[in-house]
ZAMARGU-4260 file (C-alpha; in steps of 0.2 Angstrom, whole numbers, plus 5000, padded with zeros to 4 digits):
<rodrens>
0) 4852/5132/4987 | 4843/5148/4990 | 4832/5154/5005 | 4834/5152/5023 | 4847/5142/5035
5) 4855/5127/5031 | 4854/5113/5043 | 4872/5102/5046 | 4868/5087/5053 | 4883/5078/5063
10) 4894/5087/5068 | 4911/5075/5063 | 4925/5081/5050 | 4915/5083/5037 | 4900/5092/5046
15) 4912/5104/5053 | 4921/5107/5037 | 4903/5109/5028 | 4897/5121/5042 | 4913/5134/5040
20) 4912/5131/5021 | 4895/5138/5021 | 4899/5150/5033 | 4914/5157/5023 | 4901/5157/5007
25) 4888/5169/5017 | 4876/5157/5022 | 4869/5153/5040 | 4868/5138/5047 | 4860/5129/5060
30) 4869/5112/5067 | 4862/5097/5076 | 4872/5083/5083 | 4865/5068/5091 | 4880/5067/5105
35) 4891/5085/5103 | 4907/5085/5107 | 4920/5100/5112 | 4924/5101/5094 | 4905/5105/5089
40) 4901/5116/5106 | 4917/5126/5099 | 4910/5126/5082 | 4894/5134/5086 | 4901/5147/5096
45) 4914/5152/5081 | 4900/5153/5067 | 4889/5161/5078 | 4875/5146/5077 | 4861/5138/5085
50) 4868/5118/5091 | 4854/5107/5095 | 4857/5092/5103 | 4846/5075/5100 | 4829/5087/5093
55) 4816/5076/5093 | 4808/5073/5078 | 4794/5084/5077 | 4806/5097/5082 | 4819/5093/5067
60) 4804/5095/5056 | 4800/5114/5064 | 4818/5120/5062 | 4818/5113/5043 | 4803/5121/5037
65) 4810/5136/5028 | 4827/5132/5029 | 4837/5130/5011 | 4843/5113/5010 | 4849/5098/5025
70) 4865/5092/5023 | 4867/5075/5034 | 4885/5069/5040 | 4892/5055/5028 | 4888/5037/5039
75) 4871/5046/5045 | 4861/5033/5047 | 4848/5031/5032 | 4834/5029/5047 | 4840/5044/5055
80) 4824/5055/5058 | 4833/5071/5049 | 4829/5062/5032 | 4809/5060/5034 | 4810/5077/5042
85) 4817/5085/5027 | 4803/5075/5017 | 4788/5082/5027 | 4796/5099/5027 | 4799/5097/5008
90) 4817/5103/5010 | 4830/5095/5000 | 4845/5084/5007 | 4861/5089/4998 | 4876/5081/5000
95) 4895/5086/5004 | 4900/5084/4984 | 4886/5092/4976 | 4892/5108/4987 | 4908/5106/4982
100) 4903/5104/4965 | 4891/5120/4966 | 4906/5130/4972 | 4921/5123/4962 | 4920/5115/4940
105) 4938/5110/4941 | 4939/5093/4935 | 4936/5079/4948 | 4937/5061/4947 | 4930/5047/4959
110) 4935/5030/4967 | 4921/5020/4974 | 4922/5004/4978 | 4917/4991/4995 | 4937/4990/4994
115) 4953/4998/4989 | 4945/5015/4988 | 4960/5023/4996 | 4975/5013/4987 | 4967/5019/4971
120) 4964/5035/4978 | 4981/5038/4980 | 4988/5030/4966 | 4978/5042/4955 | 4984/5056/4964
125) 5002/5049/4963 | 4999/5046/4945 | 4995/5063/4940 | 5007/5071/4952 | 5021/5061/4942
130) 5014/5067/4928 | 5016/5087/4933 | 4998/5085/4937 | 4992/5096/4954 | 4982/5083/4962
135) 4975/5082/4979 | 4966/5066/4986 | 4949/5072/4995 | 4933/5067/5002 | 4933/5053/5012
140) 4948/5057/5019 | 4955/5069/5031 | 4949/5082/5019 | 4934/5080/5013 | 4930/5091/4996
145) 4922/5108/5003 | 4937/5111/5010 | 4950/5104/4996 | 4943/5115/4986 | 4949/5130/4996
150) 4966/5130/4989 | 4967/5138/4973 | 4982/5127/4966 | 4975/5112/4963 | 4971/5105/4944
155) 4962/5091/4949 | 4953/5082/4966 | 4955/5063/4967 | 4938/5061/4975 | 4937/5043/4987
160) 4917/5042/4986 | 4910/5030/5000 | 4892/5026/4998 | 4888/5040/5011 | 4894/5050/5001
165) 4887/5046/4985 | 4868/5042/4992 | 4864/5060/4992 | 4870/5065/4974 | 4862/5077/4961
170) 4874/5088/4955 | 4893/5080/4956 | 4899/5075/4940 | 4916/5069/4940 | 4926/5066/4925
175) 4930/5051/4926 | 4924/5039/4940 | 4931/5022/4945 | 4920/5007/4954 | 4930/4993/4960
180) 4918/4981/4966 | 4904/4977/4977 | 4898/4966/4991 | 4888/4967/5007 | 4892/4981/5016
185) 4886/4995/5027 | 4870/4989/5030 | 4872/4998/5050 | 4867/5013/5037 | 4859/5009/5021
190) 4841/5003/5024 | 4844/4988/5016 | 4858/4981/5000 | 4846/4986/4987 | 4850/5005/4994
195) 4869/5002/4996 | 4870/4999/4978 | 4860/5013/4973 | 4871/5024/4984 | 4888/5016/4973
200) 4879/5015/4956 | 4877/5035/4958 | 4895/5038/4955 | 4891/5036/4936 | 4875/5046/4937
205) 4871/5056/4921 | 4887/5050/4912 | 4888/5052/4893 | 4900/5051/4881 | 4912/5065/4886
210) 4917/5056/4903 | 4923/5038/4908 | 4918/5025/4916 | 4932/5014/4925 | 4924/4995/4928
215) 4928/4981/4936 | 4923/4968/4923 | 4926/4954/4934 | 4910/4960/4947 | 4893/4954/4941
220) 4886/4970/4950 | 4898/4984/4943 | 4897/4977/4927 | 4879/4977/4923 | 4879/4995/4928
225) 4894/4999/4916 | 4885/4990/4903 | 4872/5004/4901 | 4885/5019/4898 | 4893/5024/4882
230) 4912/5027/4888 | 4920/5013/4898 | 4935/5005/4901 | 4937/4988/4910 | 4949/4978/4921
235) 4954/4960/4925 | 4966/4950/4926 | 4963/4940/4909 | 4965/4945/4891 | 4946/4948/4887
240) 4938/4935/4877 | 4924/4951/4869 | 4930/4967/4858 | 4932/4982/4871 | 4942/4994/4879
245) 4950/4983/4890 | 4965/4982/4903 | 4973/4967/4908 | 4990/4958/4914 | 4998/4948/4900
250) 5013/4938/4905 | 5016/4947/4919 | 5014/4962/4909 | 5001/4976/4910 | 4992/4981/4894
255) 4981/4995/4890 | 4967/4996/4879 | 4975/4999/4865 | 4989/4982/4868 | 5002/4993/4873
260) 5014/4986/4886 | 5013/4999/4899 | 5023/4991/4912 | 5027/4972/4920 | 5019/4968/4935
265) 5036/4966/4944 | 5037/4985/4945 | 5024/4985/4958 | 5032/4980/4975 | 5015/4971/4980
270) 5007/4961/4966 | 4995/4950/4974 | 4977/4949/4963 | 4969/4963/4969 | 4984/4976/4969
275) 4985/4971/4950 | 4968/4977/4949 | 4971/4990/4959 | 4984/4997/4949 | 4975/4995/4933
280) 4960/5005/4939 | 4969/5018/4945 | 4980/5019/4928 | 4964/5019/4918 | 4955/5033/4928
285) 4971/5042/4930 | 4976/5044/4911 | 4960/5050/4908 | 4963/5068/4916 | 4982/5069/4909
290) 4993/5056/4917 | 5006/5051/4906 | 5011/5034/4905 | 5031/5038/4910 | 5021/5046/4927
295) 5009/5031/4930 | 5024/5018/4930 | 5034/5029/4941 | 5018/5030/4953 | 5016/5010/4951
300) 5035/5008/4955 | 5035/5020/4971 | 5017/5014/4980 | 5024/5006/4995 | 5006/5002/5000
305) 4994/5010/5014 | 4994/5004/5033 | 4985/4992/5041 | 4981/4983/5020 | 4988/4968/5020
310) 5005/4977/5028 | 5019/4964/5033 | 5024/4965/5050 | 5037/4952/5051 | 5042/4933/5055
315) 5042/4921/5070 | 5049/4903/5067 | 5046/4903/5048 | 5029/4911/5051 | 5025/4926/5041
320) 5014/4941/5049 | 5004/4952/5041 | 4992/4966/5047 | 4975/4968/5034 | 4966/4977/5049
325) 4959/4991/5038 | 4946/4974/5030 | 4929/4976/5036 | 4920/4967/5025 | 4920/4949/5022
330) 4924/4952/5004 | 4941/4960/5010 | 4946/4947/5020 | 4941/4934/5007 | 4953/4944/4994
335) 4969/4945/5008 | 4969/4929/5010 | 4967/4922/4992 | 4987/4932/4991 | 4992/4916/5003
340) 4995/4895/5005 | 4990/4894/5023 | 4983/4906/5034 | 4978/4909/5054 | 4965/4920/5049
345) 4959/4932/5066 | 4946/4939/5060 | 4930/4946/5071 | 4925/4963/5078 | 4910/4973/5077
350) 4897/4966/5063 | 4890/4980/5051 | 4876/4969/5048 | 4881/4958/5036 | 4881/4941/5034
355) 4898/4933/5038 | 4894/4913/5034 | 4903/4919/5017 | 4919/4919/5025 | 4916/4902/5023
360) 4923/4902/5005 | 4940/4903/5013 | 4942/4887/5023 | 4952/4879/5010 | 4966/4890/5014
365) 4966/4891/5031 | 4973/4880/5045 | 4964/4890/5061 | 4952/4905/5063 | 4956/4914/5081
370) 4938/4925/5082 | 4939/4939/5093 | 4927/4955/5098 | 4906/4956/5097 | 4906/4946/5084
375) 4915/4930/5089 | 4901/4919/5090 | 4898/4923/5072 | 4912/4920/5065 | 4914/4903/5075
380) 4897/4899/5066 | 4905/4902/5048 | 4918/4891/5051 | 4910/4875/5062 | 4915/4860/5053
385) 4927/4869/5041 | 4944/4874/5051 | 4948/4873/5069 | 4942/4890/5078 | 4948/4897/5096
390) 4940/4913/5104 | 4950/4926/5112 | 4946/4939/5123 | 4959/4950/5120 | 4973/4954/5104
395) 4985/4947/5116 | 4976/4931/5116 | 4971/4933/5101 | 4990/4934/5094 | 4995/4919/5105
400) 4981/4908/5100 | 4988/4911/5082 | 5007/4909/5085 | 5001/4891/5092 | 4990/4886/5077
405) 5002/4892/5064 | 5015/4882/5056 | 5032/4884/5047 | 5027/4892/5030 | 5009/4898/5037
410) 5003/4917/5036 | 4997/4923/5053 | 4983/4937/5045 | 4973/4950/5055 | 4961/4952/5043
415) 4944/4956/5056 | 4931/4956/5039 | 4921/4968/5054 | 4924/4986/5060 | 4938/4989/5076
420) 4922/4998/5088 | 4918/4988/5100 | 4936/4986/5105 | 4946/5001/5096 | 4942/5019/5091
425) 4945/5015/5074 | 4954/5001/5061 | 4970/5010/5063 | 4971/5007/5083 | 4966/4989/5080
430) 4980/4985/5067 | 4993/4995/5078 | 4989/4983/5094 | 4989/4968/5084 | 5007/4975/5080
435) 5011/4976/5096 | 5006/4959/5103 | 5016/4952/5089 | 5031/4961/5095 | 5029/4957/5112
440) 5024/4939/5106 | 5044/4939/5097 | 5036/4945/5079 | 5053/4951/5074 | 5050/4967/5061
445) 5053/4962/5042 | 5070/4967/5034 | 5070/4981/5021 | 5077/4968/5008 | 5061/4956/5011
450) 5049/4957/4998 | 5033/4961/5005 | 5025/4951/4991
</rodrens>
């Protein structure tokens, strides 16, 4: 980027963090923020910049003429009026990656994925760090890549690559880079699915032989990308049927490309479908940039699983309980259930506009649906004439409704296929309620000998 200012646009973690990156590099910067909080009124007056709140749109479109690039918030909607600004004042949007990848050239690799981007995430990191490996996990995390970069120890960055973060790209080029799947999401921010999977196809962008492709050969979408690229290695379940570099579980063992035994699935203390798949992405991604297979099964053996993922709260009357709040997505809460019999499914929340009728494809496992938040009426919709649905207004009632639907042997599952903001600040303060109205509800918590399997 040469020239004048550049202009940040939202002010969240990964605004601030760009803002004081470019600040520390030289480089003004103007910031605009739809809603500022104390954190961006502060942030202003330490870099010594202009804050706009809420410009209109011809007003964005005079403080961008001249100014060296836009650098929009990841999540900033895709109809924000920054981006058609920029476009009349043929300024270009760069993203928080490409920055970091015009500061730093240590080697990155990427996760991206509608789920599991954070378990793989960190079981790369873990991988590598078992490995002797310095790896740090950043991006969309608590730190994103602008400011990872700052710490001079580190070999190699375990980038998680949301779509938001990827839309933008130009210059990021990571080593290695791992897509997991895909389904409808996001669309509160992408202009339609068409641009979602653009967004998510651009973690391979410009990959030649000298870097990896990690690919899900199981999703129709991820593979007809991979099929274009020259270096790739797959995972699934099943032994391939085609010649390839593939990784899959063979009697209960999990093989690498090359049919090496690289460890049995029992190491993993979770080993439901998709942490198998999990496990073999991150172990293919991770081996690329110098884990060692000794370090990878020590990772697998260790990972105790993120909160709020299909997490295992504990049992009432033979009923097991199990907190998947972190599932926004249909496609997540298709996959946590598919790990049970018989499920009380809660689902519900606020819809990212998608279409939730394909939760319908779990009904054969479920014995009750309690719907809860904006989006209840939806997801009694997706279920009528399938399983038995109650609404509740509250996770209290929410939790009660399910410990009266479930059975001896069932699964009670919080597993919302929507995001927590209608009722919660965030996913984590959603699965941290439903914990505690199970508690109060007589949930007692499971013991440390119960397999959380």
């Amino acid at each position: 980027m040469t020239g004048g200012s550049t202009v940040v646009v939202g002010l969240g973690v990964t605004g601030r963090a760009v803002a004081r990156a470019l600040a520390r590099r030289g480089r003004p910067t103007v910031l605009v923020d739809d809603a500022p909080g104390p954190e961006a009124e502060a942030l202003a007056a330490e870099l010594d910049s202009a804050l706009l709140v809420a410009p209109a749109p011809d007003e964005l479109v005079d403080v961008l003429r001249g100014a060296a690039a836009l650098v929009p918030a990841p999540g900033l909607p895709e109809a924000h009026p920054a981006f058609a600004a920029a476009a009349d004042a043929g300024v270009p949007v760069v993203g928080e990656l490409d920055l970091a990848a015009e500061w730093d050239d240590r080697p990155v690799v990427a996760v991206t994925g509608t789920n599991g981007k954070t378990t793989v995430t960190t079981l790369v990191r873990d991988m590598l760090a078992a490995s002797g490996v310095a790896a740090v996990d950043a991006g969309n995390t608590e730190v994103p890549l602008v400011e990872a970069i700052d710490d001079p120890a580190t070999e190699v960055f375990v980038v998680e690559a949301s779509s938001f973060r990827l839309a933008p790209l130009r210059r990021f080029a990571p080593r290695a880079a791992a897509w997991l799947n895909f389904a409808p999401d996001h669309q509160d921010v992408h202009r339609d699915l068409a641009g979602y999977e653009a967004a998510k196809a651009n973690v391979w962008r410009g990959f030649g032989p000298d870097r990896l492709a990690v690919a899900n050969r199981d999703d129709p979408v991820v593979a007809r990308h991979a099929a274009a690229l020259p270096r790739v290695e797959t995972f699934g379940l099943d032994a391939p049927g085609t010649p390839g570099a593939h990784w899959f579980v063979d009697g209960g063992t999990i093989v690498t490309p090359e049919g090496e035994a690289l460890a049995p699935t029992a190491v993993l203390r979770r080993s439901r479908p998709h942490d198998l798949a999990n496990a073999m992405a991150a172990a293919a991604t991770a081996r690329f940039v110098g884990a060692r297979a000794d370090g990878i099964v020590a990772a697998l053996g260790a990972f105790e699983g993120l909160a709020h993922r299909v997490e295992r709260v504990g049992e009432r009357d033979g009923v097991a309980w199990y907190d998947d709040s972190k599932a926004t997505t249909p496609h997540a809460t298709l996959a946590a259930v598919a790990g049970f019999d018989r499920v009380v499914l809660i689902a519900g929340g606020r819809n990212k506009g998608i279409d939730l009728s394909a939760l319908a494809a779990a009904a054969d496992r479920l014995r009750a649906v309690v719907a809860i938040g904006e989006s209840a009426g939806e997801i009694t919709d997706a279920f009528a004439g399938l399983v038995p649905v109650v609404e509740a207004t509250s996770m209290d009632g929410a939790v009660a409704a399910a410990a009266a639907a479930a059975r001896p042997g069932d699964t009670v599952l919080l597993s919302p296929a929507c995001a927590s903001f209608d009722w919660y600040r965030g996913y984590g303060a959603r699965g941290d309620d439903f914990v505690r109205a199970a508690r109060a509800a007589g949930v007692r918590p499971a013991s440390e000998e119960e397999p959380a399997r």
